[in-house]
C-alpha positions, 0 to 999 in steps of 0.5 A, a space after each residue: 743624054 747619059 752618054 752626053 753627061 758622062 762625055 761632059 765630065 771628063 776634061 779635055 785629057 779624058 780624066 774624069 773631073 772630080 765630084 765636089 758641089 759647091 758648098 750652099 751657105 747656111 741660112 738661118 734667118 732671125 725672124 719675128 711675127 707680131 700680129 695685130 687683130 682680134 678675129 679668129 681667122 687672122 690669129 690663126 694664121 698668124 699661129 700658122 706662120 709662127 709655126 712654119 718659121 720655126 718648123 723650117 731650117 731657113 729660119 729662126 723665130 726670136 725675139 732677141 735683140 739681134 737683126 732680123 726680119 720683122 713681119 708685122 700682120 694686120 688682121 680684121 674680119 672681112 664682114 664684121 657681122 660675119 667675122 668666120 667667113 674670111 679675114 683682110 689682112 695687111 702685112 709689112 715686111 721690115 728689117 730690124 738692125 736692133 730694138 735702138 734703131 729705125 726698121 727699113 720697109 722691106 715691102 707690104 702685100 694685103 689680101 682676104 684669106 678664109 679659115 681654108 686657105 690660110 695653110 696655102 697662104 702661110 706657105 706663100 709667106 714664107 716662100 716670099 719671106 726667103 726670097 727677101 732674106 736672099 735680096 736683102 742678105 746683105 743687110 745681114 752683113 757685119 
């Protein structure tokens, strides 16, 4: 496989072909995360999403006035005599131009999380919340 790779990297007058990747484009997504609920699960996991979207360099958590994707999070005990044992949750992706203007639905998922998922189901949002950025990237555009 070596010899193949380096055989592919000379052109067609033996020169090997110069190393310069493709520059990637900096994607520093606005977003925003408004939680709705009072059970302890459901305001954990949005602190947990909260501090994923700062932590990570694909995104930028604000609340300016600036388009953004805006992740609304519904939270409710899954056994309201029992509310520590797991939480249903309903969560709305929308694109925001400005606080003026109406908010595109993006796409929504609901779902139940217990206290030990919520680090593995925080992680799937933000995955799924960057494909979006790159699908609707240029809802971005000026």
């Amino acid at each position: 496989l070596l010899c193949a790779g380096a055989a592919m990297a000379e052109n067609e007058a033996g020169a090997a072909l110069p190393d310069k990747p493709a520059s990637v484009p900096d994607r520093n997504v606005p977003v925003s995360v408004l939680h709705t609920g009072e059970d302890s699960i459901g305001a954990k996991l949005a602190s947990e999403l909260k501090n994923a979207f700062n932590t990570s360099s694909l995104f930028k958590l604000t609340e300016n006035d600036e388009p953004k994707l805006r992740l609304l999070l519904k939270t409710t005990p899954e056994f309201p005599s029992r509310p520590a044992v797991g939480s249903a949750y309903s969560l709305v992706w929308v694109f925001s131009k400005s606080a003026d203007s109406l908010e595109y639905l993006l796409v929504h998922e609901t779902g139940v999380v217990d206290m030990g998922g919520i680090a593995d189901l925080a992680a799937r949002i933000l995955e799924r919340t960057d494909g979006l950025s790159v699908k609707y990237a240029y809802l971005f555009e000026k």
